[in-house]
VOKOL-302909 format. One line per field, with one value per residue (C-alpha): residue number from 1; residue in three letters; x, y, z. Coordinates in Angstrom, 2 decimals, decimal comma. Example, Ala and Ser with C-alpha at 12.3 -4.5 7.8 and 13.67 -1.06 7.14 Angstrom:
nr	[1 / 2] $
rest	[ALA / SER] $
c1	[12,30 / 13,67] $
c2	[-4,50 / -1,06] $
c3	[7,80 / 7,14] $
end
This chain:
nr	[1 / 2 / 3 / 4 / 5 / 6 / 7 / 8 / 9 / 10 / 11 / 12 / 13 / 14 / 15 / 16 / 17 / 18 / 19 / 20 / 21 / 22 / 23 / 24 / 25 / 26 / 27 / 28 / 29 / 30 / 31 / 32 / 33 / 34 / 35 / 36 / 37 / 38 / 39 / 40 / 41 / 42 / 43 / 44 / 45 / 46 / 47 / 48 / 49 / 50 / 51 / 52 / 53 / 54 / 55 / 56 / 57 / 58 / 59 / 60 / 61 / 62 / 63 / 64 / 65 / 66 / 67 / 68 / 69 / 70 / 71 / 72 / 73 / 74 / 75 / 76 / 77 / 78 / 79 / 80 / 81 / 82 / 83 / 84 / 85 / 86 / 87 / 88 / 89 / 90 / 91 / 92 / 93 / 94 / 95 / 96 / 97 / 98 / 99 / 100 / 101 / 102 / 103 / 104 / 105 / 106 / 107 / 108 / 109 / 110 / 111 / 112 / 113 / 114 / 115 / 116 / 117 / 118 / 119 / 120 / 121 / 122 / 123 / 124 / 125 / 126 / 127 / 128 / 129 / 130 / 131 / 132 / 133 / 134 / 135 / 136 / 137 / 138 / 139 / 140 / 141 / 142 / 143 / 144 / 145 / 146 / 147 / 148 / 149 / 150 / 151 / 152 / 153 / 154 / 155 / 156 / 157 / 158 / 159 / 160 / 161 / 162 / 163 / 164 / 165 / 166 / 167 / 168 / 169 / 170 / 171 / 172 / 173 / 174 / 175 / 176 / 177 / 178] $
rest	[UNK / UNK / UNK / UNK / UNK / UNK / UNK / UNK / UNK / UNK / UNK / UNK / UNK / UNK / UNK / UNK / UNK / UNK / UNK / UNK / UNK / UNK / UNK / UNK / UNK / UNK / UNK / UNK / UNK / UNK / UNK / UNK / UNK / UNK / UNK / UNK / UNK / UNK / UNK / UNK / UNK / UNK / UNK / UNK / UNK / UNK / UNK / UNK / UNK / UNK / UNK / UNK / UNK / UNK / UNK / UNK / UNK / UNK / UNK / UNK / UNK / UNK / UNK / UNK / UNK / UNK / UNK / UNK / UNK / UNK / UNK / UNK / UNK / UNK / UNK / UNK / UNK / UNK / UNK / UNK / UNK / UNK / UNK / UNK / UNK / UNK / UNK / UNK / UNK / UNK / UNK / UNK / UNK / UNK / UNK / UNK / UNK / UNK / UNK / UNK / UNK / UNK / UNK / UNK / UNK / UNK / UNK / UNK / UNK / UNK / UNK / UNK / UNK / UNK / UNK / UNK / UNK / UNK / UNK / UNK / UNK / UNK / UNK / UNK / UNK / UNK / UNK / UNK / UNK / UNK / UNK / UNK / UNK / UNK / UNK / UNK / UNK / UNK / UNK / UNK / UNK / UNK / UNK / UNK / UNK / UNK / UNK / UNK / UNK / UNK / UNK / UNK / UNK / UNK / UNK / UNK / UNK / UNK / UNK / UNK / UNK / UNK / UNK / UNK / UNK / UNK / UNK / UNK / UNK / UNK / UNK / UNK / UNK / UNK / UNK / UNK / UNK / UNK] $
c1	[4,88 / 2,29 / -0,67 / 1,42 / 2,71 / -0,96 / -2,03 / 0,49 / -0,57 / -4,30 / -3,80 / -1,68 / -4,12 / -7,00 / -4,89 / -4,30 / -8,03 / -8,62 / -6,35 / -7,30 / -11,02 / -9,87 / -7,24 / -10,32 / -13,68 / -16,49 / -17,24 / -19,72 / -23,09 / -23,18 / -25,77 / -27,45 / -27,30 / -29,41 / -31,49 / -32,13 / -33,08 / -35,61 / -37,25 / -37,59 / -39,32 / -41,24 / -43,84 / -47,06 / -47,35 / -47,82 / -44,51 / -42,61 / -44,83 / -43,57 / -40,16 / -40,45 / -42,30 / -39,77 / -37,10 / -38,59 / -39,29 / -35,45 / -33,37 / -29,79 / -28,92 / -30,17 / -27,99 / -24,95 / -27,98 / -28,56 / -32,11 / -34,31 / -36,82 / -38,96 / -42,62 / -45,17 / -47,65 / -50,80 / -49,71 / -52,07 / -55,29 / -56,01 / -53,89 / -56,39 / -59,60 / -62,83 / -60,99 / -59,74 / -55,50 / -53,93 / -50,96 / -48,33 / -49,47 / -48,82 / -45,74 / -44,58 / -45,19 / -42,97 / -40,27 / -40,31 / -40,69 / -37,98 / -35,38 / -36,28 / -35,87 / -32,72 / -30,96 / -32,27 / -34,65 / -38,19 / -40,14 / -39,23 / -40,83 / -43,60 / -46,18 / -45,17 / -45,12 / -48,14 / -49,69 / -47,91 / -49,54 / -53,12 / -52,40 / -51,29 / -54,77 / -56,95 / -55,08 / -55,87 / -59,68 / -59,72 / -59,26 / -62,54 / -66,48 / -67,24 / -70,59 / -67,84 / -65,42 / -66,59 / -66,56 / -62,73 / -62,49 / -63,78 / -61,07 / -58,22 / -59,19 / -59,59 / -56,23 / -54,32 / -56,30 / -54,21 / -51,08 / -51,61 / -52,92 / -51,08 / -47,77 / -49,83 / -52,46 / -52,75 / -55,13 / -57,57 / -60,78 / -62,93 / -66,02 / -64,39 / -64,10 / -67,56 / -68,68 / -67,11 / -68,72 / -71,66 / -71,91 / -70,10 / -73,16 / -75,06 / -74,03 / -74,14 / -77,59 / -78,43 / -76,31 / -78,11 / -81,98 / -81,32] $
c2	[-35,63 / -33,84 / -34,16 / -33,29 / -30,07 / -29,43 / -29,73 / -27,14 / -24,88 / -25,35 / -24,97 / -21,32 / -20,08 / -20,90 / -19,08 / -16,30 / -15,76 / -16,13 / -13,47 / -11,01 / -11,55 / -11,16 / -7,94 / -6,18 / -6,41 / -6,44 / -2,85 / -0,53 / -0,44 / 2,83 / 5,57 / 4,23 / 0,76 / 2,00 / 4,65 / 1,22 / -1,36 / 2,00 / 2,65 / -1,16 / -1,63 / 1,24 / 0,76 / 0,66 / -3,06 / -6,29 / -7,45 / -4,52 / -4,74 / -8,58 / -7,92 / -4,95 / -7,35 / -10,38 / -7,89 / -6,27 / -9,73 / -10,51 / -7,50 / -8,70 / -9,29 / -5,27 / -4,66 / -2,74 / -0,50 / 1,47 / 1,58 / 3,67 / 0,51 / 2,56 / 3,64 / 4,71 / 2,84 / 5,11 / 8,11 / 8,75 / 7,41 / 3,92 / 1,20 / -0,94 / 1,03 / -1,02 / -4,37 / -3,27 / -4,68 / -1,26 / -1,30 / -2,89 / -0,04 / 2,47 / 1,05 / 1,07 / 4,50 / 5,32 / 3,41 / 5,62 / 8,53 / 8,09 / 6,53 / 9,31 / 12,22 / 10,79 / 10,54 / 13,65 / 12,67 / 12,84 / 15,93 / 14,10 / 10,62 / 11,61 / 11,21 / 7,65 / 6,93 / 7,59 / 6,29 / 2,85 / 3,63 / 3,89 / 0,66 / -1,05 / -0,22 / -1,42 / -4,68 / -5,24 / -4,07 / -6,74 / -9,17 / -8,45 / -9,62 / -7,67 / -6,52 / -4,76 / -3,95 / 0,04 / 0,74 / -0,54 / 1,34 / 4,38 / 4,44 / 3,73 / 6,79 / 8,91 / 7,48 / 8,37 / 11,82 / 12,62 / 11,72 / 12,85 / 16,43 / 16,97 / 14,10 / 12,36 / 10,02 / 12,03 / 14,02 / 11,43 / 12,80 / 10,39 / 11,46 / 10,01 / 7,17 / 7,12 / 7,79 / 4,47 / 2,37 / 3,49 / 2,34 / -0,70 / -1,56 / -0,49 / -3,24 / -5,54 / -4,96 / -5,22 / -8,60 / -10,02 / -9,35 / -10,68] $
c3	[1,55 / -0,95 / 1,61 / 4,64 / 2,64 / 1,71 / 5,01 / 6,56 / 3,62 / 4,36 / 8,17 / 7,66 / 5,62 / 8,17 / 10,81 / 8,65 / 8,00 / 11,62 / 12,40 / 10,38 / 11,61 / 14,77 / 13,59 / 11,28 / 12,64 / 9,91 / 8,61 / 11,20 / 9,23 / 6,86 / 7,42 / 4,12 / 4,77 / 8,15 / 6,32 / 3,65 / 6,39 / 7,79 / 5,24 / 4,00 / 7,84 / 6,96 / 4,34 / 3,60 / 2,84 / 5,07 / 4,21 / 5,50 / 8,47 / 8,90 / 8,61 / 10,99 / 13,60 / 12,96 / 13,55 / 16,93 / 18,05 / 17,65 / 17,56 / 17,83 / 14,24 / 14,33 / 16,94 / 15,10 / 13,45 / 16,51 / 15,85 / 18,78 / 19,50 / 22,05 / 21,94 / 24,13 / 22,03 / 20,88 / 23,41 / 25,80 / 23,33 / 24,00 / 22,49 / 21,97 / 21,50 / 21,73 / 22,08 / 18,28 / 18,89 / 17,69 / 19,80 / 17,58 / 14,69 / 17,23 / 18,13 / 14,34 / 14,09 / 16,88 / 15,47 / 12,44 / 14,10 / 16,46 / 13,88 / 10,95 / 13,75 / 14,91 / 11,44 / 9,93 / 7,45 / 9,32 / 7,10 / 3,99 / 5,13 / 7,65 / 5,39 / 4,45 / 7,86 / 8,99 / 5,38 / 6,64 / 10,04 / 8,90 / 6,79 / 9,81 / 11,58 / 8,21 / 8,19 / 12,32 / 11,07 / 9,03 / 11,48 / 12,97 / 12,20 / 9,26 / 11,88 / 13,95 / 11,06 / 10,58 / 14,07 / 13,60 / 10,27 / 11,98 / 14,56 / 12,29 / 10,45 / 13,34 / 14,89 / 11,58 / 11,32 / 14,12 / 13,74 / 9,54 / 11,24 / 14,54 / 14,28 / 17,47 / 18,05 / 21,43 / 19,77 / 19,31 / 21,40 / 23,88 / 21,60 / 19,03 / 20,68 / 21,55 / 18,46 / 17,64 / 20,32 / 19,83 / 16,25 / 17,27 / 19,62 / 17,10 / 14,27 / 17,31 / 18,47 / 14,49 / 13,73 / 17,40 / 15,86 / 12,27] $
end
């Protein structure tokens, strides 16, 4: 009688918990818990980078966040100048652009953003042949010039684009003769 009575006890209290998960839903994210997640995604290290990247990868846990996940990439300057991969920095940017602009608090982080921006670009330059690596450096700088300067990498000129390939064939040419 002592385990039958437990088990009715047990079994009401599972159906009460299910019906008040089904009666409350869990509590819509707060505009600091979204403004926390933001600016966690939105630093200057690799490990804000990853968790950025693991979370654009798979964006339904994110879901209830309402975070603006689109991007034009590097504007209308190459997203991959010189073969350099730039495109996911670019995309990064645009993230925190978008998502600071839409709750308000762009002017007071746009310098962190494009600081984690130019850090994104050093860490893809480092991926490279040290022979090619300033031609890579070069462009990162120029690329966060721009959006430092004028808020877009749109500004980024073809001669200083040039200006990077040639000294990329120029450490190439070198590295082939030694």
């Amino acid at each position: 009688m002592p385990r039958r009575l437990a088990t009715l006890i047990a079994s009401g209290a599972l159906a009460l918990l299910a019906t008040l998960a089904i009666a409350s839903p869990a509590a819509a994210v707060t505009p600091a818990q979204r403004l926390s997640v933001l600016s966690s995604w939105t630093q200057t290290s690799a490990s804000s980078y990853n968790s950025w990247n693991s979370a654009r990868v798979n964006r339904a846990p994110w879901a209830e966040y309402n975070f603006n996940w689109s991007t034009d990439y590097c504007s209308s300057s190459p997203d991959n100048p010189l073969g350099f991969t730039f495109n996911l920095g670019c995309y990064r940017h645009d993230f925190g652009y978008r998502n600071y602009k839409a709750v308000g608090q762009f002017p007071a982080n746009k310098s962190r953003l494009d600081s984690a921006f130019y850090a994104d670009l050093k860490r893809v330059c480092t991926t490279y042949n040290s022979v090619v690596r300033p031609a890579c450096y070069s462009l990162a700088w120029t690329y966060y010039q721009a959006v430092s300067i004028f808020g877009s990498v749109a500004a980024v000129q073809q001669a200083d684009i040039d200006r990077a390939a040639r000294m990329k064939a120029q450490a190439e040419a070198n590295a082939a003769t030694h």
